[in-house]
NUKEVO-894884 format. One record per residue: z negated, x negated, y of N, C-alpha, C, O in turn; residue in one letter. Coordinates in steps of 0.02 Angstrom, whole numbers. Each point is the difference from the previous one (the first is absolute). Layout:
N
Z / X / Y / Z / X / Y / Z / X / Y / Z / X / Y / A
...
//
This chain:
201
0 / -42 / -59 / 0 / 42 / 59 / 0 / -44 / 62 / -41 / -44 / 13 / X
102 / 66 / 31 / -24 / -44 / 69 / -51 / -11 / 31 / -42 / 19 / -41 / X
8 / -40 / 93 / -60 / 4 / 29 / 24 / 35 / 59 / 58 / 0 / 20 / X
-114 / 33 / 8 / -12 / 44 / 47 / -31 / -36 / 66 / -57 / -20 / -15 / X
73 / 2 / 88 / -29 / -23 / 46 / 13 / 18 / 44 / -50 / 27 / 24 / X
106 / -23 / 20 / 20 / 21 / 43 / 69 / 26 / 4 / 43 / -37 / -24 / X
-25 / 85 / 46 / 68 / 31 / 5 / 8 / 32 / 51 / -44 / 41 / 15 / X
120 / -53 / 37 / 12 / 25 / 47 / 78 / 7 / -25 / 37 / -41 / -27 / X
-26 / 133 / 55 / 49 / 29 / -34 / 20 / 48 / 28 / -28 / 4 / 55 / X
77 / 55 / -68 / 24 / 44 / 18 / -40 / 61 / -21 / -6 / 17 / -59 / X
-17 / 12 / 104 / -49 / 58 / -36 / 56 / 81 / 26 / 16 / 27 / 52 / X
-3 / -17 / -132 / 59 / 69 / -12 / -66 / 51 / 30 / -59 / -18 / -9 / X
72 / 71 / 40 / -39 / 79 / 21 / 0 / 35 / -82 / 48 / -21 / -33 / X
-83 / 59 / 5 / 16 / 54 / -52 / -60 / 47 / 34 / -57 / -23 / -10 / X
61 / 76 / 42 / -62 / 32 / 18 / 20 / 80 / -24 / 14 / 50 / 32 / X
-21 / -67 / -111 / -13 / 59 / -56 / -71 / -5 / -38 / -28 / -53 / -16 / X
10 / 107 / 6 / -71 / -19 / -39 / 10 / 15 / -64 / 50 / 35 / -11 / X
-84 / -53 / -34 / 1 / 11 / -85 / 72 / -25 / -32 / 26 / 23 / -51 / X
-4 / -65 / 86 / 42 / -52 / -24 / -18 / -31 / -71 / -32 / -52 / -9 / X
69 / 108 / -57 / -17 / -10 / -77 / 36 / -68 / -27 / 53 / -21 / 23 / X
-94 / -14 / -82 / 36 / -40 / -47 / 97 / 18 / -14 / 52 / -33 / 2 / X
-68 / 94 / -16 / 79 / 43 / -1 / 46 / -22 / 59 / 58 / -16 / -12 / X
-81 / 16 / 70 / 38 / -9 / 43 / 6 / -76 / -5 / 61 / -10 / -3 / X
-99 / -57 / 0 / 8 / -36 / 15 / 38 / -24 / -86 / 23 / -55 / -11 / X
-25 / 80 / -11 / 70 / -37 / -53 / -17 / 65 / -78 / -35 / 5 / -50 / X
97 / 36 / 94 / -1 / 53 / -72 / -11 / -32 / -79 / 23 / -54 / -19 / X
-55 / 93 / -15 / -4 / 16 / -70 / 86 / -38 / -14 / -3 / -56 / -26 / X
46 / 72 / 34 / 61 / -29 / -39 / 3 / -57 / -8 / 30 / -20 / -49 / X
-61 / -26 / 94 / -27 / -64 / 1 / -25 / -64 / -21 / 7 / -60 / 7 / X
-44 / 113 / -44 / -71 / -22 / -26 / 8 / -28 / -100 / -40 / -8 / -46 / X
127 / -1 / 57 / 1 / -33 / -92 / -18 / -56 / 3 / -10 / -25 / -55 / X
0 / -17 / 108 / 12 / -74 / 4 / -73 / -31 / -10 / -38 / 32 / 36 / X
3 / -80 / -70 / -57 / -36 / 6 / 10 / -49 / 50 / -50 / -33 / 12 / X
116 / 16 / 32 / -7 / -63 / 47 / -30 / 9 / 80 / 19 / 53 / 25 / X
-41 / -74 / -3 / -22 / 0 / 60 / 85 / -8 / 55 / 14 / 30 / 52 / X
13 / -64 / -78 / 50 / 9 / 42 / 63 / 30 / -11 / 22 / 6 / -58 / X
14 / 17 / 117 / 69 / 32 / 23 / -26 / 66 / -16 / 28 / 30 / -46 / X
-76 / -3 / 73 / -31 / 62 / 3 / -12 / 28 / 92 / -26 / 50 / 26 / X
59 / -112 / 2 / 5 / 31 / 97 / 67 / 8 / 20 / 9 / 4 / 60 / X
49 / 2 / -104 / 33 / 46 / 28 / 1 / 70 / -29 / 54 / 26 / 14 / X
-78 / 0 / -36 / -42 / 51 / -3 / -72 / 41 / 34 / -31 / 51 / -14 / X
29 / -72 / 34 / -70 / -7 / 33 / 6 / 73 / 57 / 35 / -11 / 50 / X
-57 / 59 / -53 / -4 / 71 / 30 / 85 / 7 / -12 / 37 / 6 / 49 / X
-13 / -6 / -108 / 53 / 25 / -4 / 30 / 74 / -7 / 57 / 15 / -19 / X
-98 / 18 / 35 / 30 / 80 / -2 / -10 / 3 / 78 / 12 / 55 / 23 / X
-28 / -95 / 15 / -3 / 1 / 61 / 53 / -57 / 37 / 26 / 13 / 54 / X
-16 / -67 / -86 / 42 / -33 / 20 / 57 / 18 / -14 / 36 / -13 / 48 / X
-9 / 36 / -87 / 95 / -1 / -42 / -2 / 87 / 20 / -49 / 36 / 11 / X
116 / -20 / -10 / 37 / 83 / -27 / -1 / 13 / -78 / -40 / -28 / -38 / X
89 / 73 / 16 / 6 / 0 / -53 / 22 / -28 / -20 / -9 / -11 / -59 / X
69 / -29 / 105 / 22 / -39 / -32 / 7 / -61 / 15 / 51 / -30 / 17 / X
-118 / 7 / -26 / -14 / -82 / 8 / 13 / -29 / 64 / -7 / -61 / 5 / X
30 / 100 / 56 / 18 / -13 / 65 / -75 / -18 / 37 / -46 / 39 / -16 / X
26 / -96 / 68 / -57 / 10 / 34 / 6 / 68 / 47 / 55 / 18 / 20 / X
-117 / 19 / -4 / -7 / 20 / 51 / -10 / -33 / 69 / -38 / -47 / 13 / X
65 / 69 / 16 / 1 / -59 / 75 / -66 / 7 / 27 / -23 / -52 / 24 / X
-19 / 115 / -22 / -53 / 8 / 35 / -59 / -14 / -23 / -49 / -6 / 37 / X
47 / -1 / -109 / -60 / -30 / -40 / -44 / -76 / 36 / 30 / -52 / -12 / X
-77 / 46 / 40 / 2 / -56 / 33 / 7 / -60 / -23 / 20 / -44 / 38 / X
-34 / 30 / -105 / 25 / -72 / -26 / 65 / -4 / -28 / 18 / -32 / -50 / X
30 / 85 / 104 / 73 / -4 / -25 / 25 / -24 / 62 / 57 / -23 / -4 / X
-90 / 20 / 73 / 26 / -20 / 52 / -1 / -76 / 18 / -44 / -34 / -27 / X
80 / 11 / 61 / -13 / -68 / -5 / -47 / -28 / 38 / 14 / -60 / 7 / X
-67 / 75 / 22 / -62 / -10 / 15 / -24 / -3 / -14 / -43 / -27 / 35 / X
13 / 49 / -119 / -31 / -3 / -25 / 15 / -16 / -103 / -37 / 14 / -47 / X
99 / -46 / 48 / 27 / -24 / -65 / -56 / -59 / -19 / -33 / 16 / -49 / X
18 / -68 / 72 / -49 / -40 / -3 / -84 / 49 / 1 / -38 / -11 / -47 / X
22 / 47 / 86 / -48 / 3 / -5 / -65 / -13 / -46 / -9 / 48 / -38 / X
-31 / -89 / 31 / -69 / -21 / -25 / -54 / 42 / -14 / -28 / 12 / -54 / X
17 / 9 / 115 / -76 / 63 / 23 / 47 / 80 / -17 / 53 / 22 / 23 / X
-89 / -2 / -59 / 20 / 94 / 35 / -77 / 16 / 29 / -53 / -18 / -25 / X
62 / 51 / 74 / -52 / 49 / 11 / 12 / 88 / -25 / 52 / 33 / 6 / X
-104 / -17 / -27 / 17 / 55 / -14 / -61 / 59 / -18 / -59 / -18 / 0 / X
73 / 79 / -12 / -76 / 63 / 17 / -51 / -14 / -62 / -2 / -46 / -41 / X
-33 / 94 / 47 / -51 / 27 / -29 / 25 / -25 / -76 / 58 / -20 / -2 / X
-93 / 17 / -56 / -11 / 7 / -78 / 80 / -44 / -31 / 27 / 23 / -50 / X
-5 / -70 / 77 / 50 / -42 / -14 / -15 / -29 / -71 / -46 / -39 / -12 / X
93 / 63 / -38 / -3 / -31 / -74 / -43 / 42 / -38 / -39 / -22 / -41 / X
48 / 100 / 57 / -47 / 59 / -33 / 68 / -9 / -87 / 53 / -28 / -15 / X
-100 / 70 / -11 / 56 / 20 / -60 / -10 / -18 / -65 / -57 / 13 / -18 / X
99 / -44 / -34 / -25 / -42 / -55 / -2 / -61 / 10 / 27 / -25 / 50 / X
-63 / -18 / -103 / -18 / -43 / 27 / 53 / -67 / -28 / -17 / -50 / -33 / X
57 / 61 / 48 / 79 / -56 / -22 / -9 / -66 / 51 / 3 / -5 / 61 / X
-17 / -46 / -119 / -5 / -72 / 25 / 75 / -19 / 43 / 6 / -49 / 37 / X
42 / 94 / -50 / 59 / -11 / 30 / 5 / 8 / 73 / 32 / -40 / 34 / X
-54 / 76 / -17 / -2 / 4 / 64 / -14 / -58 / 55 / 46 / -12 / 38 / X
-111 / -27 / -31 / -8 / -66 / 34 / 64 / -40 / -18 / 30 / -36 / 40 / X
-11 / 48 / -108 / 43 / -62 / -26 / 53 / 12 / 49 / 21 / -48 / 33 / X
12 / 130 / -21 / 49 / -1 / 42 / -1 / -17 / 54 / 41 / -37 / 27 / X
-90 / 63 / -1 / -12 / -36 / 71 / 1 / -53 / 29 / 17 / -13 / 58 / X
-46 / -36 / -121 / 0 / -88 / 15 / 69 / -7 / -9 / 30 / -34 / 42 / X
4 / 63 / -92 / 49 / -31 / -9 / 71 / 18 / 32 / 56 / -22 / -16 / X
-79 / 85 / 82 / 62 / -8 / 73 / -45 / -37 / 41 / 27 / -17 / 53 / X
-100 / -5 / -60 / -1 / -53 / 65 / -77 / 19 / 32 / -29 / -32 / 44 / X
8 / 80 / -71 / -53 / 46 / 25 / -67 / -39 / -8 / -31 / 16 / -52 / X
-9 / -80 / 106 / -76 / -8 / -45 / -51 / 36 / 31 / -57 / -6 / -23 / X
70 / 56 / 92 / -53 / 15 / 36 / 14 / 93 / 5 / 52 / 24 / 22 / X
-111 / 21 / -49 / 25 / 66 / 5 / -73 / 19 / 33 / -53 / -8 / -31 / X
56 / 35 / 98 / -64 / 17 / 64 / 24 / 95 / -22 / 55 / 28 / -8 / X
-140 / 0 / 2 / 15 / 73 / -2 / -60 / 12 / 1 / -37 / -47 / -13 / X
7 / 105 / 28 / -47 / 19 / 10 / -43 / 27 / -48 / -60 / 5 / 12 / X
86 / 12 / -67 / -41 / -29 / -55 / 68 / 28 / -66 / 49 / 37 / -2 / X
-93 / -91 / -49 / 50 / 22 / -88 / -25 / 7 / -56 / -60 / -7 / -11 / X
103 / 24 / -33 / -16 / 5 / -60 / -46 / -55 / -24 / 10 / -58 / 19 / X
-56 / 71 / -56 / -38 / -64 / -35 / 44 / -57 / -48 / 7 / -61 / 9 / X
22 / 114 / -72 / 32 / -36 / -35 / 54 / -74 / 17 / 2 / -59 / -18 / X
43 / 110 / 67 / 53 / -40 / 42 / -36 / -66 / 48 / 22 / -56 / 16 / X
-89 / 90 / -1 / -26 / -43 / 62 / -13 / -73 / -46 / 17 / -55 / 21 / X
-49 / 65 / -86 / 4 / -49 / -29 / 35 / -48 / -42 / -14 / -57 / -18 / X
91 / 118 / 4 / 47 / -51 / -21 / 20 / -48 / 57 / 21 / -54 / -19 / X
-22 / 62 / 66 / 37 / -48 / 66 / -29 / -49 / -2 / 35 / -51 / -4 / X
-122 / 40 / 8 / -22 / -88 / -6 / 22 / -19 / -33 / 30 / -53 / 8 / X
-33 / 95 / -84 / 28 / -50 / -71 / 69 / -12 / 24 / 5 / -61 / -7 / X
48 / 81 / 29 / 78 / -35 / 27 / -11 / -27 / 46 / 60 / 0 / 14 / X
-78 / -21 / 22 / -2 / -31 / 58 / 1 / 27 / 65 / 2 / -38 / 49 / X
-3 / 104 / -42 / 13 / 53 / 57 / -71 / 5 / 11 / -39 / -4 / -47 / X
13 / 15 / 127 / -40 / -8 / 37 / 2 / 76 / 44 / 20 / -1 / 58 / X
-46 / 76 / -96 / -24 / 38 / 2 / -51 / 20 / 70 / -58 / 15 / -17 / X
70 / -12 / 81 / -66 / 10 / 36 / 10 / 76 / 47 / 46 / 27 / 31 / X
-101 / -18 / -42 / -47 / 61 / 7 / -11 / 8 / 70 / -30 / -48 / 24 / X
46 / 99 / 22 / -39 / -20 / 74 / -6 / 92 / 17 / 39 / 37 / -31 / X
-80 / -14 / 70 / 14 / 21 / 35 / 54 / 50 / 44 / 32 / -31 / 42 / X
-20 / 85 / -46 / 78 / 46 / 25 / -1 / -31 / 43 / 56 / -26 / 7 / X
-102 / 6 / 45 / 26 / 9 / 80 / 33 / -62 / 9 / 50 / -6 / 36 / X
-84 / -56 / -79 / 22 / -67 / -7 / 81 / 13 / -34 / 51 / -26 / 24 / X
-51 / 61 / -69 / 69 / -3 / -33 / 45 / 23 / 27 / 58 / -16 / -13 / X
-75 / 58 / 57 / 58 / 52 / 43 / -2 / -65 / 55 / 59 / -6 / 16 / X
-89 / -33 / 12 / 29 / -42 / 58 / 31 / -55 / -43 / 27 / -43 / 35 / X
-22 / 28 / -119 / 44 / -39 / -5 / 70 / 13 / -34 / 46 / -37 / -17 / X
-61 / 136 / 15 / 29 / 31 / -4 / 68 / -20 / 47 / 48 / -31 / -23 / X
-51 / 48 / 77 / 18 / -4 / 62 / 40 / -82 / 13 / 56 / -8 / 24 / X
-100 / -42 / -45 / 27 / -75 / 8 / 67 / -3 / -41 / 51 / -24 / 26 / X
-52 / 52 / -103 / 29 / 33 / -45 / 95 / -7 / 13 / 47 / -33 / -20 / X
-64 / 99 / 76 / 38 / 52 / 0 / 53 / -35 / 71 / 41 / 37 / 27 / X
-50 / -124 / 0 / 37 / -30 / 43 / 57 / -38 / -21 / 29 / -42 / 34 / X
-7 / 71 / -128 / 28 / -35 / -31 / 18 / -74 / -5 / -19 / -17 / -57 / X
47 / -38 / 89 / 16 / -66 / -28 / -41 / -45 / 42 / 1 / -62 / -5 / X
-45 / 108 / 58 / -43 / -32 / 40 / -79 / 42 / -35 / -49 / 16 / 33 / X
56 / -11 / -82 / -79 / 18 / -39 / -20 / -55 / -33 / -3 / 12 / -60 / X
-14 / -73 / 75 / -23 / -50 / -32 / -46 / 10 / 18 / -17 / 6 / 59 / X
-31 / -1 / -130 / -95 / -11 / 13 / -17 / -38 / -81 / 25 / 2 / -57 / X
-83 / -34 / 92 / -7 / -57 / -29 / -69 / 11 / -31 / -44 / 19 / 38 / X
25 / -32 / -118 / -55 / 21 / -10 / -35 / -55 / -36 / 24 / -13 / -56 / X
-68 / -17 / 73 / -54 / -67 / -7 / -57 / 35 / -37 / -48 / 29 / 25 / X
67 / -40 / -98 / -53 / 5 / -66 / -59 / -46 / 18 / -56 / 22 / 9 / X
67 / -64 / -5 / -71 / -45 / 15 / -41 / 23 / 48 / -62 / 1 / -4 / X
92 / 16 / 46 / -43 / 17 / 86 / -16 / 88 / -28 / -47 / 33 / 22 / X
92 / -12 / -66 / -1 / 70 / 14 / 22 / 46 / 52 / -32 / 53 / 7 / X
82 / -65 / 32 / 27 / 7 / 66 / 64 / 29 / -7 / 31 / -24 / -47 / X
5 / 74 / 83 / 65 / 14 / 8 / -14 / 5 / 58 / -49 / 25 / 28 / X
135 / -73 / 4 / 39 / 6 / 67 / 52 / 24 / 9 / 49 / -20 / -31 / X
-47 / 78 / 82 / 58 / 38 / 4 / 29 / -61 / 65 / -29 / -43 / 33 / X
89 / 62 / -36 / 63 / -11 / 34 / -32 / -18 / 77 / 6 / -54 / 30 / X
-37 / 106 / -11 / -30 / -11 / 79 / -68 / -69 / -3 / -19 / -31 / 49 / X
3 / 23 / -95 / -65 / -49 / -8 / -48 / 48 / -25 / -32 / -19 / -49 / X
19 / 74 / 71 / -49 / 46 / -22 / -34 / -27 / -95 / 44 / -12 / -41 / X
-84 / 10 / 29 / -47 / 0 / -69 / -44 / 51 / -14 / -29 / 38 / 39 / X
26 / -41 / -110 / -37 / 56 / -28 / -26 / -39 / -57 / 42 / -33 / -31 / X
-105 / 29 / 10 / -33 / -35 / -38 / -1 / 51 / -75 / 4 / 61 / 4 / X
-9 / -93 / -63 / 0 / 45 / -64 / -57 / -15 / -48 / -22 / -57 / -1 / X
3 / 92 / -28 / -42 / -24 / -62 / 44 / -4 / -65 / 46 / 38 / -15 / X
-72 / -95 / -21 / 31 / 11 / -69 / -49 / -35 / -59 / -35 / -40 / 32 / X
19 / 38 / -89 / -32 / -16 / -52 / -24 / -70 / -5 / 42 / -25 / -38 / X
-81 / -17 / 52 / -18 / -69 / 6 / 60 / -19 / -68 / 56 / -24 / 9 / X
-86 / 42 / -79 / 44 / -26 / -66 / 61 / 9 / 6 / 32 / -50 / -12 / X
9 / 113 / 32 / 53 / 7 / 21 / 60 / -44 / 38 / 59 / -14 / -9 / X
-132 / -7 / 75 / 43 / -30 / 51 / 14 / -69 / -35 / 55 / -26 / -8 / X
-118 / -1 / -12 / 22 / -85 / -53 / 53 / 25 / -55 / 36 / -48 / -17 / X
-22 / 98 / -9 / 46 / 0 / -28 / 71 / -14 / 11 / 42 / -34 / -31 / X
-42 / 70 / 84 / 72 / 1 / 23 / 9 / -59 / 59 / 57 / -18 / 14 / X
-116 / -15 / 22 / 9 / -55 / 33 / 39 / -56 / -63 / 55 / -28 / 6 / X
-115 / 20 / -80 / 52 / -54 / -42 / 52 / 29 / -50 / 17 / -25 / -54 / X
9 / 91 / 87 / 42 / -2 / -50 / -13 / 14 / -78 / 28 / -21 / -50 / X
-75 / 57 / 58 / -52 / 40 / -89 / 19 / 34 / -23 / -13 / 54 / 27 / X
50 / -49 / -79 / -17 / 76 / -24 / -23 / -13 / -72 / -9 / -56 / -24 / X
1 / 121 / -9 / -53 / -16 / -56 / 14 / -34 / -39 / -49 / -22 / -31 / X
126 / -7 / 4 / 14 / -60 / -32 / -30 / -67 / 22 / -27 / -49 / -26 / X
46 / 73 / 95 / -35 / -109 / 59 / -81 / 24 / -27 / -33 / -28 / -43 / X
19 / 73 / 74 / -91 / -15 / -35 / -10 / -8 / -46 / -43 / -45 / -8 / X
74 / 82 / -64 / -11 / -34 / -54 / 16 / -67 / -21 / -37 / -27 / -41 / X
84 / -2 / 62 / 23 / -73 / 15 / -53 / -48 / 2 / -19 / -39 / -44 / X
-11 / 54 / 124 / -54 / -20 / 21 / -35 / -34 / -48 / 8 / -61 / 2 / X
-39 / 79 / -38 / -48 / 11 / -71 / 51 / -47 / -46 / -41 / -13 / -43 / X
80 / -9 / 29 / 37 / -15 / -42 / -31 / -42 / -39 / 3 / 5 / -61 / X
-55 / -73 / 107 / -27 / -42 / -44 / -74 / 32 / -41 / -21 / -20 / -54 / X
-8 / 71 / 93 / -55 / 37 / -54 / 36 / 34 / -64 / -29 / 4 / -54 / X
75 / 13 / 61 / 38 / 47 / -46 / 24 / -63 / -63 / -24 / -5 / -56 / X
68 / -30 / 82 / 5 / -48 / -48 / -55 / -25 / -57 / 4 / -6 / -61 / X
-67 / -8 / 119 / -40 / -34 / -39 / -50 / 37 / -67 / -30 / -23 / -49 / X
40 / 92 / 79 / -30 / 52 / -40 / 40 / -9 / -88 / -20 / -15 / -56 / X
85 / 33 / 89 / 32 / 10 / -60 / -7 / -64 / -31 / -46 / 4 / -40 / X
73 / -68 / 41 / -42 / -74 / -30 / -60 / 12 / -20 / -9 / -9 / -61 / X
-26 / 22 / 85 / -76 / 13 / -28 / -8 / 42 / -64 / -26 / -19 / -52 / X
65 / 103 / 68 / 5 / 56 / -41 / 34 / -41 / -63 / -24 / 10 / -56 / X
64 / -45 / 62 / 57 / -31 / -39 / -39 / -42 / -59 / 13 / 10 / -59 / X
-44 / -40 / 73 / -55 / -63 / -17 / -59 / 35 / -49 / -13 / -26 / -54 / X
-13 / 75 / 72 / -51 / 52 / -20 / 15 / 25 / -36 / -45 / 3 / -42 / X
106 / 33 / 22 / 32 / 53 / -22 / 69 / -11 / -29 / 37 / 47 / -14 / X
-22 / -107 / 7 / 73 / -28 / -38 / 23 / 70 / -47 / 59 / 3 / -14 / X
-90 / 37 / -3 / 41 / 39 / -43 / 22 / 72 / 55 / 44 / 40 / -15 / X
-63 / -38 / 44 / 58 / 43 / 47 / 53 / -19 / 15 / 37 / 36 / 33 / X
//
């Protein structure tokens, strides 16, 4: 998993609430075990026609926001079932920062484990970065994991909370493989030991 520190990016507007798993990468999707080539798909009954055409007005169809990094977006973001696919899509058009006013649990916790940086604020806070958002190719805001800080475009900041374990997670780049890693030389030595003790297993 990459590490998480600082990112300054294009923050896309989505100001829908209950923004489902479904939406962010339909069930048809979902044959694949890979983490990647799952973002061009990514809100695809919202991005394409029927027939595979973009919609022009979808906002990560405009070119202001093709790059985009950050979405901001409403209320209960990542409600629905609980499909590990979803973060995957997201990381994998570009997505590590999703600001909403609050989400699903499940979802909230697949995003540390990918590397996506999940934060929680406030409507009134979200609607003014709502707003930063919505200046398309001049919406660069910049969000400092370490400090805990987002800067909108004007200089303006808004400070965040997030999980002490969490935040070391995604500062080195953890996920539950790297932590088990971590351990590699206790683990080893166990099994040598177990091995030694117990030759007939």
């Amino acid at each position: 998993m990459d590490k998480f520190t600082k990112l300054t990016g294009v923050a896309a507007p989505m100001p829908l609430i209950n923004i489902d798993t479904d939406m962010i990468i339909p069930k048809l999707f979902l044959k694949t075990i890979k983490r990647t080539g799952l973002g061009i798909n990514l809100f695809n009954e919202m991005r394409y026609d029927d027939d595979g055409n973009e919609i022009a007005d979808f906002v990560l169809n405009q070119p202001a926001y093709r790059d985009a990094q950050i979405l901001v977006a409403g209320e209960n973001f990542g409600c629905g079932s609980s499909r590990e696919h979803a973060p995957w899509a997201l990381l994998d058009f570009g997505i590590r920062v999703i600001i909403a006013p609050s989400f699903a649990d499940i979802f909230f916790n697949n995003c540390f484990k990918n590397g996506i940086l999940p934060i929680q604020l406030p409507k009134e806070d979200v609607d003014k970065l709502m707003d930063d958002a919505e200046r398309g190719a001049n919406a660069t805001v910049t969000v400092d994991l370490e400090a805990q800080v987002i800067t909108g475009p004007d200089g303006g900041s808004v400070s965040f909370e997030v999980d002490p374990f969490r935040k070391h997670c995604l500062l080195e780049g953890l996920d539950d493989i790297g932590l088990t890693l971590q351990k590699a030389d206790k683990i080893t030595g166990f099994e040598q030991g177990r091995q030694a003790a117990q030759p007939w297993l």
